[in-house]
N, C-alpha and C positions, 0 to 999 in steps of 0.2 A: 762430488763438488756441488754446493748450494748454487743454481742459476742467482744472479743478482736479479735484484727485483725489476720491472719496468718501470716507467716513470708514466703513471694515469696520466690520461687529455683528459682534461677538466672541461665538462661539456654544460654549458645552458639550454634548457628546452622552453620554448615556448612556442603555446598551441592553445587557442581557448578550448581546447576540448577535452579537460580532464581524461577522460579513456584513452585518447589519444596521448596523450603524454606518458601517460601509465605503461601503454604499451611501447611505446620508445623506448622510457628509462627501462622495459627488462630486456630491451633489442641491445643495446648498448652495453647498459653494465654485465650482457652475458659472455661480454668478453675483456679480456684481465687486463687489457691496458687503457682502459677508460672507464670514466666515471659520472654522474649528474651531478654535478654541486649544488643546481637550483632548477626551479620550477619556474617561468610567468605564463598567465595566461593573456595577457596584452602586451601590445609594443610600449607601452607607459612604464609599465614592470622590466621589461627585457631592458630599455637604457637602463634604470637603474641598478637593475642585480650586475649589468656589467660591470655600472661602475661603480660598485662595491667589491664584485668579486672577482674581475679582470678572468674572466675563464679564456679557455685555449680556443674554442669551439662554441659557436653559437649557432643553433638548427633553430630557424623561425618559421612559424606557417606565413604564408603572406595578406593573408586577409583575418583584422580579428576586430571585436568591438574597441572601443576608446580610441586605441593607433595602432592600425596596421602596419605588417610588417617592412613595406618601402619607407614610409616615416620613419617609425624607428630605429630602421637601417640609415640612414640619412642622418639622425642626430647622433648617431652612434659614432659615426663615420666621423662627424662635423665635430664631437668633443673630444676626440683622440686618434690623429692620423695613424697611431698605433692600435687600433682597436683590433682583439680579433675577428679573423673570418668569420665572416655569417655566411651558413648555407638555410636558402630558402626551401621552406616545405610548400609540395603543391601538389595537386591531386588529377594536376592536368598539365603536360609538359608544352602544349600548344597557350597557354596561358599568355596574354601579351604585358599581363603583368610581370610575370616571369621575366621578360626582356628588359621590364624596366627597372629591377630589382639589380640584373648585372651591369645595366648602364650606371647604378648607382654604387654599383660595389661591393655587390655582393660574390661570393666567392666560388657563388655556384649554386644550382639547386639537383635536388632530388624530390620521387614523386614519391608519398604517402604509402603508395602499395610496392616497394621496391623490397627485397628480400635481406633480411638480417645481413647477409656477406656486403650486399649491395651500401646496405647505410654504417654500415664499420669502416668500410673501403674508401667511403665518401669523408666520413671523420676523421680520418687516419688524413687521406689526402687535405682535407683542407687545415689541419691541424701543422702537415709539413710543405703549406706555402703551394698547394699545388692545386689547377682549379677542377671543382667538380661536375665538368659537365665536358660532354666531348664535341668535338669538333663539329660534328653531324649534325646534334643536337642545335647549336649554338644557331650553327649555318641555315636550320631549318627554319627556328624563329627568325632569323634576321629577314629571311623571305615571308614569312605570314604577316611580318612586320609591313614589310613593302606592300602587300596589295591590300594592308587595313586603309582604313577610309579616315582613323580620326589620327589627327597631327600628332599624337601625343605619342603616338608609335610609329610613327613614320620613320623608316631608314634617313641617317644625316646622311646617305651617298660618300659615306666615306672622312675619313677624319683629317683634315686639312695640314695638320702637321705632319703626316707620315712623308712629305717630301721634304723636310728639315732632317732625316735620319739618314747615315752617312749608309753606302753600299752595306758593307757588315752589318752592321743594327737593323736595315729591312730583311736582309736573309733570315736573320735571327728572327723579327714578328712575325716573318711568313713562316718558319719553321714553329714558330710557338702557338698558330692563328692554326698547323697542323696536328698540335696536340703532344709534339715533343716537349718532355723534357730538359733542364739544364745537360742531364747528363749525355743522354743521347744526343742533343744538339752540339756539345761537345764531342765525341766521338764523330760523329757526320762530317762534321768542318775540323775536324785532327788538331780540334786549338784544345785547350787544358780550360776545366769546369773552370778554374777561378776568371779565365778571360771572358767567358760566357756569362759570367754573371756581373762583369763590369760592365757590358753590352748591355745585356738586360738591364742595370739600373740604369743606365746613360738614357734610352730610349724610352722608358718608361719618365722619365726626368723629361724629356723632350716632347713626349704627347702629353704632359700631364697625368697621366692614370698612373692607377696603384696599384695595380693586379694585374695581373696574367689575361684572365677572363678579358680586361678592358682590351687590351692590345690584340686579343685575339676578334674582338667586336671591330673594333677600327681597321683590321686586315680585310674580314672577312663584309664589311659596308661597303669599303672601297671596292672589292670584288664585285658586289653585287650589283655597283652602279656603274660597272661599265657596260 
């Protein structure tokens, strides 16, 4: 019996660093369910091959000439609530840009030197809605955030709306703020995925964010500032 085919993530790379990209696109396409559809080497380029080519997967470096990758994550963001995930490239995970790439909406990052399993695993996840970076990680910045010095990375001390969400919907951000899953977090609390996912959009509706990542940022601020 013939396996039916997979269905490629259609992935945008952008990196001003030509060899850099070179080497992604063979990290990526060496495996059978994804593929590069385009190349940019600016954030100027990256909004537009999106919004030509609407890919699944967007991997940005976050610093490049013309417009960096927080801008152009930001107008990416700003011309289609549906845009997809962008995961940010960095070559340093203490980055306090980093921090403010997820406060923007990004869907996660990975570091530059991370190993072929590592940046397919991250594609895969951010491709099926799910964020690229772990709890630990997330938790670490939110602290280097706190003892920086300039405002622009300052902890908010926590997101003001998190006491507008009913009992269930905080169990649910704290469980998600821990890096569960819809499914697991279903199983945990014995309700059925499709209730968890009406939870999760309810309270994501109620902090205003649009990802996972954000909600787990506003868990884990509010932790930090008590």
């Amino acid at each position: 019996m013939t396996e039916p085919k997979r269905r490629e993530i259609a992935v945008l790379l952008v990196d001003d660093e030509a060899l850099m990209r070179s080497g992604l696109r063979l990290l990526l396409e060496g495996s059978a369910d994804m593929s590069v559809v385009a190349e940019a080497e600016n954030g100027q380029e990256a909004v537009a091959a999106v919004a030509a080519l609407h890919p699944d997967v967007v991997l940005m470096d976050v610093r490049m000439p013309v417009m960096g990758g927080i801008e152009a994550l930001k107008d990416i963001r700003t011309a289609d609530p549906d845009a997809p995930p962008v995961v940010m490239l960095t070559a340093f995970d203490t980055d306090s840009a980093v921090l403010e790439s997820l406060r923007a909406g990004a869907a996660g990052f990975i570091l530059k030197s991370c190993s072929p399993a590592t940046l397919q695993s991250a594609v895969r996840a951010a491709a099926h809605d799910q964020p690229v970076i772990s709890p630990q990680s997330l938790d670490r910045l939110l602290r280097l955030a706190d003892t920086a010095e300039s405002p622009r990375v300052m902890s908010r001390r926590g997101h003001p709306k998190l006491a507008t969400l009913s009992g269930r919907e905080r169990e649910i951000a704290d469980l998600i703020a821990q890096g569960l899953g819809n499914q697991e977090i279903a199983a945990l609390l014995f309700v059925t995925l499709a209730t968890v996912k009406t939870h999760v959009a309810r309270l994501m509706t109620k902090l205003g964010v649009d990802s996972r990542v954000q909600v787990a940022i506003a868990v884990l601020e509010e932790s930090a500032g008590k």
